[in-house]
Each structure stands twice: as C-alpha cells, then as structure tokens.
C-alpha positions as CSV (number, residue, x, y, z in Angstrom):
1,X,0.0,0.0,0.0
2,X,1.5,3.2,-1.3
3,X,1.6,5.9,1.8
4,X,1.0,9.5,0.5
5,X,3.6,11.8,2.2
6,X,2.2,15.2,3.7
7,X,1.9,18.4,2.4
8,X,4.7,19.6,4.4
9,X,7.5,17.4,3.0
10,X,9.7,19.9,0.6
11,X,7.7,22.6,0.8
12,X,10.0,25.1,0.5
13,X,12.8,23.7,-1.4
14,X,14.3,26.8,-2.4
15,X,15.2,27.7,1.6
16,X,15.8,23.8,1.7
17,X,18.5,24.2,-1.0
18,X,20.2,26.8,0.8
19,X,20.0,25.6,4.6
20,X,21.8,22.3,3.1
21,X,24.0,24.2,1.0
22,X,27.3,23.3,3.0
23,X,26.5,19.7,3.4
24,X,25.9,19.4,-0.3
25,X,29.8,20.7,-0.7
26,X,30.8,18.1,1.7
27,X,29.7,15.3,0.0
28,X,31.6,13.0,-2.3
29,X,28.3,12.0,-4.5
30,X,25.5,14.4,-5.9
31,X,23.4,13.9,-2.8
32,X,20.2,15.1,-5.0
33,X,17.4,12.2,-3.5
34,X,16.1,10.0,-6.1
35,X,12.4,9.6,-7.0
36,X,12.5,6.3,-4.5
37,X,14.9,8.1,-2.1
38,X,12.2,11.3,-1.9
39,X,9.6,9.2,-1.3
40,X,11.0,7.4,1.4
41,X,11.8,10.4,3.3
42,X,8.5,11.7,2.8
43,X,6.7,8.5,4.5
44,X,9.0,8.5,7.2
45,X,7.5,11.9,8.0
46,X,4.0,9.4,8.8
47,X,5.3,6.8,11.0
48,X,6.2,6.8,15.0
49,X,6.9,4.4,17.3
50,X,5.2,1.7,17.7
51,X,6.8,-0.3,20.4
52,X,6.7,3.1,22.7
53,X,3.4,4.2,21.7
54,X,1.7,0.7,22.3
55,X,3.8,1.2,25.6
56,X,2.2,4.6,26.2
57,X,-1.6,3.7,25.4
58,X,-0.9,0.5,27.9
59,X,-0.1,3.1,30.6
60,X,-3.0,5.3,29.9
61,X,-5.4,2.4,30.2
62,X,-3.3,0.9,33.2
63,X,-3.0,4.5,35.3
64,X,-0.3,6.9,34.1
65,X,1.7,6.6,37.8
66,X,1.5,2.9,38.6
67,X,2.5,2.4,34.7
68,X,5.1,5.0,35.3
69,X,6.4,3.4,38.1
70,X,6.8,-0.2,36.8
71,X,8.7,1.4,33.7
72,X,10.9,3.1,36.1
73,X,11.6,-0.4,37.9
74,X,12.3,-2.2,34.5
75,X,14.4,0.6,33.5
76,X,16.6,0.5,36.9
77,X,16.2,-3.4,37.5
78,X,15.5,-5.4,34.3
79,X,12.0,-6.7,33.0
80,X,12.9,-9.9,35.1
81,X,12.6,-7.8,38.0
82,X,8.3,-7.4,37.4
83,X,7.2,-11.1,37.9
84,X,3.8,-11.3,35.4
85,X,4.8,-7.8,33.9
86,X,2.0,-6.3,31.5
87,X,3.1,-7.5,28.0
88,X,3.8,-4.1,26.0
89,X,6.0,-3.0,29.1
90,X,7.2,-7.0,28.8
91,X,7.9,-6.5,24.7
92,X,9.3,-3.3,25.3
93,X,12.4,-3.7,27.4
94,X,12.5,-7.1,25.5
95,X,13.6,-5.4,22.6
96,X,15.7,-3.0,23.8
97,X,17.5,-5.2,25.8
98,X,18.2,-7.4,22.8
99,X,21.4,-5.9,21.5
100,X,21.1,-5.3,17.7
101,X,23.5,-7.9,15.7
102,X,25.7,-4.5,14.1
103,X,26.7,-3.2,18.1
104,X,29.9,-2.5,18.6
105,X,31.0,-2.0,22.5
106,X,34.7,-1.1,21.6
107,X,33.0,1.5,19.1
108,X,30.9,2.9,21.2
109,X,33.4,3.5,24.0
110,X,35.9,5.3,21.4
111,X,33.3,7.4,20.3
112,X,32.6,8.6,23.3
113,X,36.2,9.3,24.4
114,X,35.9,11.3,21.1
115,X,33.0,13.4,22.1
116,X,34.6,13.9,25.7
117,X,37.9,15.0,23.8
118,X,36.5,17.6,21.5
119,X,35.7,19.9,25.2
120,X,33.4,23.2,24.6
121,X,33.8,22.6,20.6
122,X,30.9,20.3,20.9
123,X,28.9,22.8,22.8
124,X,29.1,25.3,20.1
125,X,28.6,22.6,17.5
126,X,25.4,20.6,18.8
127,X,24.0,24.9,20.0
128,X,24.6,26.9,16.9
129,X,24.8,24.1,14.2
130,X,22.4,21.1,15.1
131,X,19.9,23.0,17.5
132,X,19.8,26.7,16.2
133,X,19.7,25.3,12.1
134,X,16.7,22.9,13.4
135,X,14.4,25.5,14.1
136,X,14.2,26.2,10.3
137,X,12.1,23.4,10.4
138,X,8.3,24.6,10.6
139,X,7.2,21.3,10.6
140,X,9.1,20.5,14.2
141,X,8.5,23.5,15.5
142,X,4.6,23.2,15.5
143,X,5.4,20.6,18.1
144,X,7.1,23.1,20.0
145,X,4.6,25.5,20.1
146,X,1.4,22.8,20.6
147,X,3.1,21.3,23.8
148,X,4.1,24.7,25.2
149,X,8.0,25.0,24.3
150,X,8.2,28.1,23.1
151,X,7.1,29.6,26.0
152,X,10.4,27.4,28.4
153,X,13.8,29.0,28.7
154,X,15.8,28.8,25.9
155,X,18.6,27.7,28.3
156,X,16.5,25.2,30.4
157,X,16.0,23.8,26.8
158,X,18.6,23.7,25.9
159,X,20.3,22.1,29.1
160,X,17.9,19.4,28.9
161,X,19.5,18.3,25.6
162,X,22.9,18.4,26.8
163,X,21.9,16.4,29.6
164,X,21.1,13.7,27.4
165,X,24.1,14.2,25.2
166,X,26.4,13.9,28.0
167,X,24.5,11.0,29.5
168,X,25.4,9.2,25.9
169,X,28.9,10.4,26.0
170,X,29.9,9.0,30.0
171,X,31.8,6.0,30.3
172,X,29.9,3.0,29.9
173,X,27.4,5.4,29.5
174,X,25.6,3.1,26.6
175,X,25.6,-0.2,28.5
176,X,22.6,-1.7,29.6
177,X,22.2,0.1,33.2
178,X,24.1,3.0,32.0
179,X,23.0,6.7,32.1
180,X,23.2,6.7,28.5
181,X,20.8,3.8,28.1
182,X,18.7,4.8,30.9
183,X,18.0,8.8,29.1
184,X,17.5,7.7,26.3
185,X,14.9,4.9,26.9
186,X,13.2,8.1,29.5
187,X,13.2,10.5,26.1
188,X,12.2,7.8,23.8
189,X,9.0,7.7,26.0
190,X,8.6,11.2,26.3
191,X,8.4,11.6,22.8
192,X,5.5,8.7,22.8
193,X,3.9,11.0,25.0
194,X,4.0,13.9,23.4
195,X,2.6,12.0,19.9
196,X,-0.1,11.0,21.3
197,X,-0.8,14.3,22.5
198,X,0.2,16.4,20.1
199,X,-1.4,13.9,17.4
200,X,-4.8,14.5,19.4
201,X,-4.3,18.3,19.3
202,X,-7.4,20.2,17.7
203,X,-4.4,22.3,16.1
204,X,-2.2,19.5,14.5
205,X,-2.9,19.0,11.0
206,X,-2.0,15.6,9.8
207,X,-2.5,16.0,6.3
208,X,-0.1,18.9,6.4
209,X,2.3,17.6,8.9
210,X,2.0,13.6,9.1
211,X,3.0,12.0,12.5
212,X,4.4,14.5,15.3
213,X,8.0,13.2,16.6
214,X,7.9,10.8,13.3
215,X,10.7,8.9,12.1
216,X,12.0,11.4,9.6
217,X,12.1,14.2,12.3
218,X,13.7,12.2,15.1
219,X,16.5,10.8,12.5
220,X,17.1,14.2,11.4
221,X,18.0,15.4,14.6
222,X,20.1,12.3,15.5
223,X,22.3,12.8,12.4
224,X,22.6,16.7,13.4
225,X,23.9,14.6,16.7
226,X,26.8,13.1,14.7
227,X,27.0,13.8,10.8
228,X,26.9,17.4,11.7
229,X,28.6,17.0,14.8
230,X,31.4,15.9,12.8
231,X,31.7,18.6,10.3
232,X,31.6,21.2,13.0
233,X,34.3,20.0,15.2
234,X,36.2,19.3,12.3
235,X,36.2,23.5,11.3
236,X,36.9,24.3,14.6
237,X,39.9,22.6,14.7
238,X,40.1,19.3,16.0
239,X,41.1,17.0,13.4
240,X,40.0,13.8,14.4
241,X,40.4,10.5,12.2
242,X,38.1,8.2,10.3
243,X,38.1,5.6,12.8
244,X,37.6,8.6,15.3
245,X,34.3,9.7,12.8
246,X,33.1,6.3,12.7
247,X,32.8,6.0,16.0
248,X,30.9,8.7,17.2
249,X,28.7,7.7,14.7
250,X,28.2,4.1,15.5
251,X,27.8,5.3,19.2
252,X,25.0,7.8,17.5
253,X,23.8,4.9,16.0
254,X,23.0,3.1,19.1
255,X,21.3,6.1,20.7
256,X,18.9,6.4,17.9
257,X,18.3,2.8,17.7
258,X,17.7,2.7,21.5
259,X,15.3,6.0,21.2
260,X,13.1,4.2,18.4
261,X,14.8,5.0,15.2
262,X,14.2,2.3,12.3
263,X,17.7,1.1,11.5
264,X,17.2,2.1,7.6
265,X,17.7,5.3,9.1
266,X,20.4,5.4,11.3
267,X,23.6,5.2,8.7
268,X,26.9,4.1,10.2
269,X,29.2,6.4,8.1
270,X,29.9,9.8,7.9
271,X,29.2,10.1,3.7
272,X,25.9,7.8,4.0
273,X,24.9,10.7,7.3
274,X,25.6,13.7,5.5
275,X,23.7,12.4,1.8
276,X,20.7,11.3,4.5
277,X,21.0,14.8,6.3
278,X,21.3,17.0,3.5
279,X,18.0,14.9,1.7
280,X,16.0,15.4,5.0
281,X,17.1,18.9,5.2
282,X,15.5,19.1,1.7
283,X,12.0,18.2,2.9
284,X,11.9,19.7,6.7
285,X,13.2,23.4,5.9
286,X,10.7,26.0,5.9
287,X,10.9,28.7,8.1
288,X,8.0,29.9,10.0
289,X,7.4,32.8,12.8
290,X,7.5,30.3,15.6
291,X,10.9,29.1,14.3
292,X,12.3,33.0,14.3
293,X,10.8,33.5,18.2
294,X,12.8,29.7,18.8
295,X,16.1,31.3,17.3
296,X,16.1,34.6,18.9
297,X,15.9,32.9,22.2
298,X,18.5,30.9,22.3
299,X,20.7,33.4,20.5
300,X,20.0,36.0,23.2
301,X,20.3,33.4,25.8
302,X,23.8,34.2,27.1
303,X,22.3,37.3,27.7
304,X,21.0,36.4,30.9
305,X,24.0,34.0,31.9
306,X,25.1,34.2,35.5
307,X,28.5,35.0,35.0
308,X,30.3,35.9,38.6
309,X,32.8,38.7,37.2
310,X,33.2,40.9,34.3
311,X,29.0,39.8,33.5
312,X,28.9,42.6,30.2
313,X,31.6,41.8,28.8
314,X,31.4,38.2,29.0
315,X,27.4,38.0,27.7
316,X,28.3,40.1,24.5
317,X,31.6,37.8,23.8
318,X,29.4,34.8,24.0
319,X,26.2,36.0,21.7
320,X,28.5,37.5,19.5
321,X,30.6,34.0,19.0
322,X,27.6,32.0,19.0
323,X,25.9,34.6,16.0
324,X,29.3,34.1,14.1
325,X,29.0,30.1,14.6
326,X,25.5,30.4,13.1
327,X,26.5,32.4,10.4
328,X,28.9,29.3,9.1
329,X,26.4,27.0,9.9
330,X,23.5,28.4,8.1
331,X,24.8,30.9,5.8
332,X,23.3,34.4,5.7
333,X,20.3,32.9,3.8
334,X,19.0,30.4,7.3
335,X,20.1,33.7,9.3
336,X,17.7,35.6,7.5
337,X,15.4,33.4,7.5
338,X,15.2,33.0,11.4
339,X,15.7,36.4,11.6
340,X,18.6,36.6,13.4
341,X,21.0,39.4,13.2
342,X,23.6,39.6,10.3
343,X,27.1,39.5,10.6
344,X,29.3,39.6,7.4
345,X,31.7,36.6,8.5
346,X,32.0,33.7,10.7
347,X,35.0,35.2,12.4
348,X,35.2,32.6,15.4
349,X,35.6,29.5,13.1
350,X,38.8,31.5,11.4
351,X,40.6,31.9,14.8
352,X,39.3,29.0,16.2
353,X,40.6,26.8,13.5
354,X,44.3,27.5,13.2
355,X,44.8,27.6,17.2
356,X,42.8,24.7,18.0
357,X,44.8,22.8,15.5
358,X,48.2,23.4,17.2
359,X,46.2,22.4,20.5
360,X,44.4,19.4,19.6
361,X,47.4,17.8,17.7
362,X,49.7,18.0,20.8
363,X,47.4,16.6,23.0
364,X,46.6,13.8,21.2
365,X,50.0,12.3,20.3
366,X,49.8,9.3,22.3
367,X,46.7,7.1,24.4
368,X,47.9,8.9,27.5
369,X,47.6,12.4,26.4
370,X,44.1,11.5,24.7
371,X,42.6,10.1,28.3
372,X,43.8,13.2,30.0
373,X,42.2,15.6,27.2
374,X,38.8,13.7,27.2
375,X,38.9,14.1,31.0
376,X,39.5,17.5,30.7
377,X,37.1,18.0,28.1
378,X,34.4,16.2,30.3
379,X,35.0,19.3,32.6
380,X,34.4,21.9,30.7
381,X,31.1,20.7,28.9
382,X,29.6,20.1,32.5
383,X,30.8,23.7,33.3
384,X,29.4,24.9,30.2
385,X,25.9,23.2,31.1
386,X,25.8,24.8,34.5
387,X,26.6,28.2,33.0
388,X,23.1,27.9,31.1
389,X,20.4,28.4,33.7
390,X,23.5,29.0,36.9
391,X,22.9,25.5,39.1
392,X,22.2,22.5,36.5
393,X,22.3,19.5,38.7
394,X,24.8,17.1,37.2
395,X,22.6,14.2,38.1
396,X,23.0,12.5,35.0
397,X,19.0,11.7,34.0
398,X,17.4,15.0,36.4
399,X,16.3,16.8,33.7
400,X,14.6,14.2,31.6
401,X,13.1,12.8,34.6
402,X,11.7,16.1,35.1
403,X,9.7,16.1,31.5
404,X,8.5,12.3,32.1
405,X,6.8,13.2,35.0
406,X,5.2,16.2,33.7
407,X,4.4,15.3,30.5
408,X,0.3,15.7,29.3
C-alpha cells in the first residue's frame, strides 16, 4: 500500500537548497534524492513508534503513575525484576535489551572518548549548528509550540538536551544500566507522550504535517547529533580520524536505535549521514514565525547568563561567538530566515581553526595524552551546562526525569 507523504514534505525547497547548502559541498556524490529516495523520506515523515506508543496507550489504560512506576523499575532493574509484567511494558524492554547484531562496545566507548575529547567545541557545535539550524524546520516547531516549548527558557531547553548528550557520552554510558541507556529509553517515551498528544491536538494537522515526533524528524536530529557534529568540530579545529568519525557515529547509531529509530535510518558512516541529512534537510526546511521567536531565544540566551565577574563583557563575547557560529552554519540565507542578526563573516571558526589545531594535535600524540584531554574535556562541557540556567544538577538523567513526570 502506497503511503502518501504530507503536504509539508519539501515545501519550501528553495530555503531547503540553501539551509543544506554546505553539506551538499561536503559530499563526495551528488546527494540530490532519487524519485524512491524522496519518497522514502516523505513516508518516514507518517510513522512513529510503535513499540513506545503501544507502551504509552498500555499506561493510559493501566494509570499513568502505577505504569510509570513499573517502567521506572524495569528501567533500573530489568523486566525480570516485574514477575507477570503487562506484555507491551514486557515486549518493550524485551527489545531494547536485545542488542542489535551491528553493536559494537569497543566503538561505542571510542566514540565517546571522542566526544569527551572535542571539550566546549561540541557545545558550540550541537547549539549553533544542530539546535539553532533545526528551528528552520516549521514542521518540528509546530510541536514546539502545541506542547508549550516556546514559552520554556531557551537555556532550560537547551540544558535538557545536553543532559542527554552527555549522558550518551559517560563511560559505559551506553551499557545496559548506563546513564546513556537509561535517558534515552526516558526521552524515547517522552516523545511517545508527546505524539499522542500532540497527534490528538485540535491544532495538529495531519495532512499537512504527518505524525508528530515521526521517524523522519527524530533521525534528522540524530544525524545533526553526529554527521553534523562531525563537520563542526572538524572547522573548529580538532582533526579527528576516520576511525575517530566512525565511532561517534556508531555510538550515534545506538542512541537512535535505542530511542526508536528504524535502522534504515540510522547510517553508520559519515558520507551515508551527510547524503541522509542534506535529503532530510531538503524536505523539513521551511521557516516559519515560531521558528524565528525559537532562534532569537537561544541566540539572546547568554544574555541572561550568570556570569560571577566581568558579566557585560562576557554576555556580548558569547552571543557575539555563537551569531558568528550560526552564520557558518546556516549561511546568511537560514540567518535571514530565522531572523537573526547579520554579521558579514563567521569570524570565530577562522581563529578557532588555526589555534585549535596546534592544540588538539599536541594533545593527542599518544593514548595517554588523549585520556587526560577527554577528562578535561568532560570538565568543561559540564561547566558549560551549569553556566546555562547558573545551578544545572549534574545528576545525570534529572532533567529528563523532570519532563517524564510532567508530561500531558
């Protein structure tokens, strides 16, 4: 049966043209979707979840706190742990518990040490690449607005993200009772939430928009997590390998896998990512007014940053270096478009990229040196999450935990 995609799916593929500009230079291949390739995309933008959101309608049958609390305990104990547990909670955990045949552990560790290594680079990458270029999207961002996001803290948002990002990133942070694991099993069923009530929204327009959270969005932003990750770290300096690439993306991978992503999604290489990302950028980008109030949020966020000395100063240097990361990012066209103030170059990535070379090269000569960078690194990205909204608890999970139990 042939699945008509909706309305919104490239339709505005001018803007799409130029938000995707730079990955289209980066790619090896004419990453123009085929006839087969578009319509793919397009009926990804109509499918969810369905392991979560069977899990979901169980819980709303079953009492949304006792059903709460038994996912919690499978979560933190194993499914073996509920003797006679409900069967959608049962087939739930069953299947992400199940490692998928492709997992690789040694991967996944050295892609995190990767992430840990790159430091603040990955702040500014994941803020003004990945987050900032996703609100071109109008698509997403009528999720946004239906469940209320517009009117959080830009920063509070934007903490919450890095929580989970960090969470991926730990240690053993993707094994099964890992923090990792744990988050992203916690978002997964926040977004199941949110579908089913955004999907039930007098305002949401399937025709127009498809499935809320659906495949196509979710993917989008997981390859934003690590495709575009890549690039961006890359232009500010730290030169990492293939092997070092193909890690974080395998660890990527996982996370998307684990958060309900269908594998034919989830690419394993940084050419197959950026082709995928640049084709999805193709059908999501259309700005939109809600997308413009997203942007200027979060770029006058550091605005109200609780800096303990030289606060002016400090608040102009870091919405000034965040405007000139956008402006590599997204051109002057996605600026524009979002409405965001112009600036004539992207000075930061030109005196990033020469000194961070020098830096990163030095401190990665041998095992040792790496170990002690990506403990450093580690450092500073929890520093930089606590400078967001001034006391961010570092309890790896908090801040998703927060949305799960609040969630409509």
């Amino acid at each position: 049966m042939t699945i008509e995609p909706p309305r919104q799916h490239g339709a505005n593929l001018p803007a799409g043209r130029r938000a995707v500009s730079l990955l289209r230079l980066l790619t090896r291949r004419d990453p123009t979707p085929s006839e087969s390739e578009w319509r793919r995309i397009g009926e990804a933008m109509t499918r969810g979840d369905p392991l979560a959101d069977d899990l979901v309608d169980w819980m709303v049958g079953f009492g949304m706190g006792p059903g709460r609390a038994l996912f919690e305990r499978a979560l933190k104990s194993g499914i073996d742990d509920i003797p006679n547990a409900p069967e959608p909670l049962r087939r739930f955990f069953a299947t992400v518990e199940a490692m998928p045949p492709w997992l690789d552990r040694a991967r996944l560790e050295h892609g995190a040490e990767v992430c840990r290594m790159a430091g603040n680079l990955s702040s500014s990458v994941l803020r003004d690449g990945a987050l900032m270029g996703g609100y071109q999207a109008a698509g997403l961002n009528r999720v946004l607005v239906i469940t209320g996001a517009l009117e959080k803290g830009a920063g509070k948002r934007l903490a919450e993200t890095s929580q989970w990002w960090l969470a991926c990133t730990e240690p053993n942070g993707m094994t099964r009772f890992g923090p990792g694991f744990e988050m992203s099993l916690r978002v997964r069923l926040v977004h199941a939430l949110v579908r089913r009530h955004v999907s039930r929204h007098p305002e949401w327009d399937a025709g127009r928009d498809g499935v809320p959270v659906a495949q196509m969005g979710m993917a989008a932003t997981q390859l934003a997590f690590s495709a575009l990750f890549l690039i961006g770290i890359r232009a500010l300096g730290f030169h990492i390998s293939k092997a070092d690439g193909s890690a974080v993306m395998h660890l990527m991978r996982y996370a998307g896998w684990l958060m309900g992503i269908e594998e034919e999604l989830l690419p394993d290489d940084e050419e197959t990512g950026r082709v995928l990302l640049y084709q999805m950028g193709l059908s999501l980008t259309d700005p939109d007014p809600s997308g413009a109030r997203l942007a200027q949020a979060l770029a006058d966020e550091p605005l109200s940053r609780p800096y303990p000395r030289f606060a002016r100063l400090r608040r102009f240097y870091e919405r000034e270096r965040n405007l000139s990361l956008n402006r590599f990012f997204m051109r002057g066209a996605g600026m524009r478009a979002l409405g965001l103030p112009w600036r004539p170059l992207p000075w930061y990535p030109l005196i990033a990229l020469p000194v961070n070379t020098l830096r990163f090269l030095w401190c990665t000569r041998n095992a040792d040196a790496r170990a002690r960078l990506a403990e450093r690194g580690r450092k500073a990205q929890y520093s930089w999450v606590d400078s967001l909204v001034g006391r961010v608890r570092h309890e790896i999970g908090g801040a998703v935990r927060h949305i799960t139990e609040t969630a409509p």
